[in-house]
C-alpha positions as CSV (number, residue, x, y, z in Angstrom):
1,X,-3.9,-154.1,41.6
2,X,-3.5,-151.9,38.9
3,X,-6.8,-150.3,40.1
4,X,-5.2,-148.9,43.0
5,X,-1.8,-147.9,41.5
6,X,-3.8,-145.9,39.3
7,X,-6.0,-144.7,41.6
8,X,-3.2,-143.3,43.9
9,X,-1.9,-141.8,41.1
10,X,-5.1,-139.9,40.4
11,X,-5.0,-138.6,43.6
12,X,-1.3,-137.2,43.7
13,X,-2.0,-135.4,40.2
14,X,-4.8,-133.6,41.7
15,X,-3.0,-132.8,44.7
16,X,-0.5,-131.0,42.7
17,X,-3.0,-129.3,40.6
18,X,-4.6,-127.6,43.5
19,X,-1.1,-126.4,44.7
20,X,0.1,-124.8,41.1
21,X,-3.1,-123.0,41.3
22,X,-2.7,-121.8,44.5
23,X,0.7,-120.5,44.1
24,X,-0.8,-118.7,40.3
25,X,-3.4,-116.7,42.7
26,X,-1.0,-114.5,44.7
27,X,1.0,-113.9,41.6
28,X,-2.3,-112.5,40.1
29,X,-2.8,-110.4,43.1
30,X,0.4,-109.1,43.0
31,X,0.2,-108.3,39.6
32,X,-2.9,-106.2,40.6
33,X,-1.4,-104.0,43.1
34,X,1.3,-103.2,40.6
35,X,-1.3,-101.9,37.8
36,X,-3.0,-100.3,40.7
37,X,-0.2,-98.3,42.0
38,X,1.6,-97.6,38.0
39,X,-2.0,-96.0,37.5
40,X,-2.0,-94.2,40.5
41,X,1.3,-92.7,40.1
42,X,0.5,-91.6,36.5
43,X,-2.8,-89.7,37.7
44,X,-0.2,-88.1,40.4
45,X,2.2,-86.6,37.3
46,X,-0.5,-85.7,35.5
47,X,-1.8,-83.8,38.1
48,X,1.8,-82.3,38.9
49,X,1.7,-80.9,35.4
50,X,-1.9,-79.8,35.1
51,X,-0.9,-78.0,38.6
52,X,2.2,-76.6,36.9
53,X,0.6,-75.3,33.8
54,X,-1.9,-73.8,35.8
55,X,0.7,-71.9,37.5
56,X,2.4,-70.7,34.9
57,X,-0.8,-69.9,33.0
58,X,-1.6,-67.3,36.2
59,X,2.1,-66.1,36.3
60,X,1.8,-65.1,32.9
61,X,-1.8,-63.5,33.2
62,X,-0.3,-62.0,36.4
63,X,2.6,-60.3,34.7
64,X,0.7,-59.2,31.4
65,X,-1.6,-57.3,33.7
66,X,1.2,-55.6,35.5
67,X,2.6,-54.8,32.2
68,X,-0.8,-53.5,31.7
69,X,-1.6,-51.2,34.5
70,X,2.0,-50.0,34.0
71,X,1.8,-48.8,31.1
72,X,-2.0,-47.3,31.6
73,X,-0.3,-45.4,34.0
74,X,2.5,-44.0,32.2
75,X,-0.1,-42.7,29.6
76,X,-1.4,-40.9,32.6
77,X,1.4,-38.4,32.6
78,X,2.0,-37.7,28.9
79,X,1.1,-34.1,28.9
80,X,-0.9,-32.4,26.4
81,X,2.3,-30.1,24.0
82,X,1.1,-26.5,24.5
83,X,-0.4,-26.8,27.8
84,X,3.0,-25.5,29.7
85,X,2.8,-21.5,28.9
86,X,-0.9,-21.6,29.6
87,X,-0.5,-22.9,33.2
88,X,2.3,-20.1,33.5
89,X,-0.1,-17.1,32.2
90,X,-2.7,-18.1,35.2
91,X,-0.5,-19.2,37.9
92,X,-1.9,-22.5,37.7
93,X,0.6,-24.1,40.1
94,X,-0.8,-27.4,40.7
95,X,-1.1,-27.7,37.0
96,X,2.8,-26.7,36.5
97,X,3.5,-29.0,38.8
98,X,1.3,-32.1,36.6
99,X,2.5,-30.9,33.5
100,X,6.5,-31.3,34.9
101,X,6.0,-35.2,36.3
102,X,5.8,-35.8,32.0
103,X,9.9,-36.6,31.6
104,X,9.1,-36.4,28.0
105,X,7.4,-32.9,27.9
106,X,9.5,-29.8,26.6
107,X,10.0,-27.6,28.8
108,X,11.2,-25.2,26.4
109,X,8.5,-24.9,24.2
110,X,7.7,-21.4,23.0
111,X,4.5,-18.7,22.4
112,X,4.3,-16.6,19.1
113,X,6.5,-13.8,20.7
114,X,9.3,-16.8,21.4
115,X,9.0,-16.7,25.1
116,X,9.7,-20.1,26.9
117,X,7.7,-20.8,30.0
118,X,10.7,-19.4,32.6
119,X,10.3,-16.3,30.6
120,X,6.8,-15.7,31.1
121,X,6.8,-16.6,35.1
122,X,10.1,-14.3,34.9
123,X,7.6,-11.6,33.4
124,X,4.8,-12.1,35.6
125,X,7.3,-12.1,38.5
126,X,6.4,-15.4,39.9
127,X,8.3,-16.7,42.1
128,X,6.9,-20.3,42.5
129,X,6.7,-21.2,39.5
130,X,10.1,-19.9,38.0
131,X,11.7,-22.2,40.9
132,X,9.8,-25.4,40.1
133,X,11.0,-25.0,36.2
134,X,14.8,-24.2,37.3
135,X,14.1,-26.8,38.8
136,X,13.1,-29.0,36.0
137,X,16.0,-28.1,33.6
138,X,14.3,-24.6,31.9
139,X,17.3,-23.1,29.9
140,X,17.7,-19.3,31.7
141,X,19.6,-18.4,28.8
142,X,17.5,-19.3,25.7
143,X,16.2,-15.8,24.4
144,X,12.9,-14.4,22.5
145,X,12.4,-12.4,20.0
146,X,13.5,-9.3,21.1
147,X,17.1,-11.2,23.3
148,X,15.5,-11.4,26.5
149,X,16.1,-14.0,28.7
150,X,15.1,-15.1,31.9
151,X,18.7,-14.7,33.5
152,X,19.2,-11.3,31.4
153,X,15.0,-9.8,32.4
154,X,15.5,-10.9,36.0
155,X,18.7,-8.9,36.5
156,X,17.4,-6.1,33.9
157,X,13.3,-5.6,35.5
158,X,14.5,-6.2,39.2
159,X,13.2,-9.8,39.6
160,X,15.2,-10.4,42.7
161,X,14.3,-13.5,43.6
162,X,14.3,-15.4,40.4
163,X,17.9,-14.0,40.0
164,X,19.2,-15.1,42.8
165,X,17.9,-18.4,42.5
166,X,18.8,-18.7,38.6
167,X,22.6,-17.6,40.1
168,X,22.3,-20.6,42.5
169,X,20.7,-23.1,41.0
170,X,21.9,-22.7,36.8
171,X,24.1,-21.7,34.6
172,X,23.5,-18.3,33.3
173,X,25.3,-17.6,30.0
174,X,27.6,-14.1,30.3
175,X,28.0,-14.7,26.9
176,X,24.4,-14.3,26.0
177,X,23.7,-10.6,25.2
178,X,20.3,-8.3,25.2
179,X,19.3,-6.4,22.2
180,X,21.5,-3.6,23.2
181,X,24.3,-5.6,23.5
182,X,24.6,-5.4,27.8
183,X,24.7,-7.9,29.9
184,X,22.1,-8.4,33.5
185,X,24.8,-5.6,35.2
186,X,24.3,-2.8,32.8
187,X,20.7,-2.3,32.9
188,X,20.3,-3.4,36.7
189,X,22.7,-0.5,37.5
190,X,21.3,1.8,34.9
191,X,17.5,1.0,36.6
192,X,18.5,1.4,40.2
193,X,17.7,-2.5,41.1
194,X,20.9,-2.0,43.8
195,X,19.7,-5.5,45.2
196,X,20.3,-7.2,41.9
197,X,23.5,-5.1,41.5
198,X,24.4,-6.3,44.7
199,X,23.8,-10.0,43.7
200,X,25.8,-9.8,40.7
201,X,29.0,-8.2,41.6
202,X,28.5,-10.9,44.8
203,X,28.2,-13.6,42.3
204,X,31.5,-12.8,40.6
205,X,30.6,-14.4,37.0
206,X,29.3,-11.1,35.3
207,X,32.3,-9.1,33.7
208,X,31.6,-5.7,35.5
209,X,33.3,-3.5,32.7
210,X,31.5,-5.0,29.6
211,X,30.5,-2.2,27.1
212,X,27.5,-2.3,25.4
213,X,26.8,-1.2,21.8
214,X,27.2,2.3,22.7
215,X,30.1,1.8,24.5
216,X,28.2,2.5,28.0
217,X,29.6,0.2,30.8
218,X,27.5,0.0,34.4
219,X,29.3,2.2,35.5
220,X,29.4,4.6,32.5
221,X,24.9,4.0,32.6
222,X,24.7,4.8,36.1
223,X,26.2,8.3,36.1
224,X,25.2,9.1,31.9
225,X,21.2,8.3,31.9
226,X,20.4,8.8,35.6
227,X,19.5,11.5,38.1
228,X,22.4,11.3,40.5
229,X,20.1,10.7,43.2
230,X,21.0,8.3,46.5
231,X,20.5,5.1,44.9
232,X,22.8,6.3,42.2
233,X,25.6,7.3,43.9
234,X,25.1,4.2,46.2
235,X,25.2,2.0,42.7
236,X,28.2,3.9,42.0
237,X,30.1,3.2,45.0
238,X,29.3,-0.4,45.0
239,X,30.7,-0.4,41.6
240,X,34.1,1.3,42.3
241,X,34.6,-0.7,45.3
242,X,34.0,-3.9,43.2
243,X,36.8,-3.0,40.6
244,X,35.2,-1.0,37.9
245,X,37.3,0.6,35.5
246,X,37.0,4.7,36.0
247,X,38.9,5.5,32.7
248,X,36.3,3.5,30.3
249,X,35.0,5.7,27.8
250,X,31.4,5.4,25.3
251,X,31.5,6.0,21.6
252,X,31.8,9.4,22.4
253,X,34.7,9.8,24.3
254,X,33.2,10.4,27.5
255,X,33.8,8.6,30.6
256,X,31.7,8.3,34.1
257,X,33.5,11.4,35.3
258,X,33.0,13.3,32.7
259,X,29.3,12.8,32.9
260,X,29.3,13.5,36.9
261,X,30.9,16.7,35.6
262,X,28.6,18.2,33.1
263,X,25.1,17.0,34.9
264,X,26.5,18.3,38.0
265,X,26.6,15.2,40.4
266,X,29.3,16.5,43.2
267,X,29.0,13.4,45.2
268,X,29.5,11.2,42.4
269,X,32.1,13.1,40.9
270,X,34.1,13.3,44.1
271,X,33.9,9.4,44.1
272,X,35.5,9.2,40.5
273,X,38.2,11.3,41.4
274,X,39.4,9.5,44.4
């Protein structure tokens, strides 16, 4: 009897064994998959930042190449100092043109005699190149050694052109004075550059009666140390018409008329007297 008790007994125990291990196994299983996937999702962040760092590693590259190549190119366009008045004395246009993209360059730079760049295409009567420097910021009133300027030569020598585009485009100083103490009306009047006279007196800014050291005004110069001839008395007339003052007199007393008088310039005389 107590065979078979303990014999049924046997048989329940192991029937319960079998079931706690089979309920263990999917909990194992389980337990798998969730290692599994924890692993899987750390490779994936890992890879996020690798991918990141990457990134941000080529950004930077990127961006110190730019930097690079930027400033490479800037370099490019530092001109050589001294290289300016050169360009000027051969009409080297194209290499004006080079030596003005350098912001830094100075444009004012000056030759043994003082003469800036403007001054020397103002010379040389060029055009071109006087207009790219006005351009540029080139002071028209900055003088050499002997008080020339580019506003002051161009209205003195007859540079038409450059005149009227350094009346245009800058600000010519009628404070500045040449060696002889006239402004750009005297000696354009006293030359016969009637164009240039014509410009000024147009213009307005230049003070038509200034007197120079001798005391000659354009008017005064016109008449005194020329030959009375057409462009003279059409100088003259231009002159009266714009306002000039008749009764001026040099260091010696004399006025226009009284120069008409003794060289014997009818014409002009007649023109002072009215």
């Amino acid at each position: 009897m107590y065979r078979g008790i303990f014999l049924v007994l046997f048989i329940l125990l192991a029937g319960c064994s079998q079931t706690t291990m089979s309920t263990k196994t999917p909990t194992s299983s389980s337990q798998s998959l969730t290692s599994e996937s924890a692993i899987s999702e750390a490779n994936t962040k890992e890879t996020d930042q690798t991918s990141e760092t990457t990134l941000h590693s080529t950004t930077e590259s990127i961006n110190q190449t730019s930097q690079t190549e930027t400033a490479e190119t800037s370099e490019v366009w530092r001109a050589k100092v001294g290289s300016l008045i050169p360009a000027v004395e051969s009409n080297a246009i194209e290499e004006v043109r080079r030596i003005l993209l350098d912001p830094t360059y100075p444009i004012n730079e000056i030759n043994e005699k003082q003469e800036s760049p403007l001054l020397v295409a103002t010379h040389q009567n060029n055009v071109e190149i006087a207009k790219l420097l006005i351009d540029a910021g080139a002071d028209v009133n900055q003088q050499d050694e002997i008080q020339d300027s580019p506003y002051l030569y161009a209205g003195a020598e007859g540079r038409t052109e450059i005149l009227a585009y350094i009346l245009e485009h800058a600000n010519p100083d009628q404070s500045v004075r040449n060696r002889f103490g006239g402004n750009a009306l005297i000696p354009a009047a006293e030359k016969g550059h009637i164009e240039n006279v014509k410009l000024l007196l147009a213009d307005g800014r230049v003070n038509i009666d200034l007197q120079n050291n001798p005391g000659y005004t354009a008017l005064i110069e016109a008449v005194a140390l020329r030959d009375g001839s057409q462009v003279y008395q059409d100088i003259v007339k231009l002159l009266i018409d714009a306002g000039a003052d008749k009764t001026l007199k040099d260091n010696t007393g004399r006025t226009a008329s009284d120069y008409a008088k003794e060289l014997g310039y009818g014409n002009i005389y007649r023109m002072l007297q009215e």
